[in-house]
N, C-alpha and C positions, 0 to 999 in steps of 0.2 A: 456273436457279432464281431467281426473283422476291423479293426482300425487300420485306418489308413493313415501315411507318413505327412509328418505336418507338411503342409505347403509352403514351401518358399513365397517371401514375400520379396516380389520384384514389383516395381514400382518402375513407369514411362516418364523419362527427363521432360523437359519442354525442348531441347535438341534431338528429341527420338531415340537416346542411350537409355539401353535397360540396367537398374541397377538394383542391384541384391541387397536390402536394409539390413537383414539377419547379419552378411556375411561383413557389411560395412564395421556395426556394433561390435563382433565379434574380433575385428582387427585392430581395433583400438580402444579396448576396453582398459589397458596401462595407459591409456597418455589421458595426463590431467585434464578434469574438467575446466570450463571456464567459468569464473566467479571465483567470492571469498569465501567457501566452504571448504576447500582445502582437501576435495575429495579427488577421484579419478573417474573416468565416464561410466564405471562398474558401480561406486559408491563405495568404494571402500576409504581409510581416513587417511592421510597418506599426511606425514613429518618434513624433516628436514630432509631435501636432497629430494623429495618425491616417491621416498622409502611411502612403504605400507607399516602401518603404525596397527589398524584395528581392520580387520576386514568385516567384509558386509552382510555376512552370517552372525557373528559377534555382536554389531551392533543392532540388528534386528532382536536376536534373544534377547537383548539388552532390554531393551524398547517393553519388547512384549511381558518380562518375566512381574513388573509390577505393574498393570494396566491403570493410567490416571481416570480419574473420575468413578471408580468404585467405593463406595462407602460401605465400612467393615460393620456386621451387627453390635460388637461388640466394641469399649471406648476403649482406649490406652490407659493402663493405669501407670506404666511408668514414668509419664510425661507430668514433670509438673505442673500445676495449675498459677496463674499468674496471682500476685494477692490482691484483695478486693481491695480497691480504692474507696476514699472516704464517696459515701451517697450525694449525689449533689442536687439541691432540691430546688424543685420547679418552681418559680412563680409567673402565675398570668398577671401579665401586665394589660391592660387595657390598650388598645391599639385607636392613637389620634390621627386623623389623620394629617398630613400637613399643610400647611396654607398653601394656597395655590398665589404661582407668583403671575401675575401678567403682565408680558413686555409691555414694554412701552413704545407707541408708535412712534417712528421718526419718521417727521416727513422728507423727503427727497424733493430738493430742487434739483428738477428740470435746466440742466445748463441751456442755454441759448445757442444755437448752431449758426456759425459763419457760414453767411453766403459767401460761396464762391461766385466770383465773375465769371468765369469759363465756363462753360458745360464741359461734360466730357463723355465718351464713351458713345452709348446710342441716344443721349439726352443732345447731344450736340449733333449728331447725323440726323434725328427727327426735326430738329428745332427749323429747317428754312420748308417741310412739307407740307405744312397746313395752311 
């Protein structure tokens, strides 16, 4: 079987410019990413000055050489064991439950509304039609 060379990937602007993504990546792969990871648009870990501190092969081996979330068959015996605290022991308590409080109704007086002498608005436009 014959492979064939990867494909450029060009990509149409919304201006009608064709432009090359591979070769964009590829140009600026040194100039720092944007955010506070401190990296470069490659992923490497870049210091002071925007020096390369740990490149991006390093920190992947990193990553992968102890996988999280594996449990060993076997326990650590070097690790010591916390000492047992004194036992502290249960008691059931019977559960009361609490008096129920019930507001108290307040009644609301209804203020009394001043008549206005004027009408106004469409109260006073309706009022000479009938």
């Amino acid at each position: 079987m014959v492979q064939r060379a990867p494909r450029k990937r060009m990509y149409k602007t919304m201006q009608g410019r064709m432009v090359d993504i591979e070769k964009l990546r590829a140009a600026n792969e040194s100039v720092q990413a944007v955010g506070n990871m401190n990296v470069n648009a490659r992923g490497d870990v870049l210091g002071a000055g925007g020096k390369v501190v740990t490149t991006k092969e390093t920190v992947i081996k990193k990553y992968y050489e102890q996988p999280r979330g594996m449990v060993s068959d076997t326990p650590d015996r070097g690790k010591a064991m916390p000492a047992p605290t004194q036992p502290v022991k249960q008691t059931v308590q019977k559960a009361t439950p609490a008096p129920k409080t019930v507001p108290k109704k307040v009644a609301i007086k209804a203020k009394p509304k001043a008549e206005s002498t004027a009408k106004k608005g469409i109260d006073a436009a309706l009022d000479g039609l009938e």
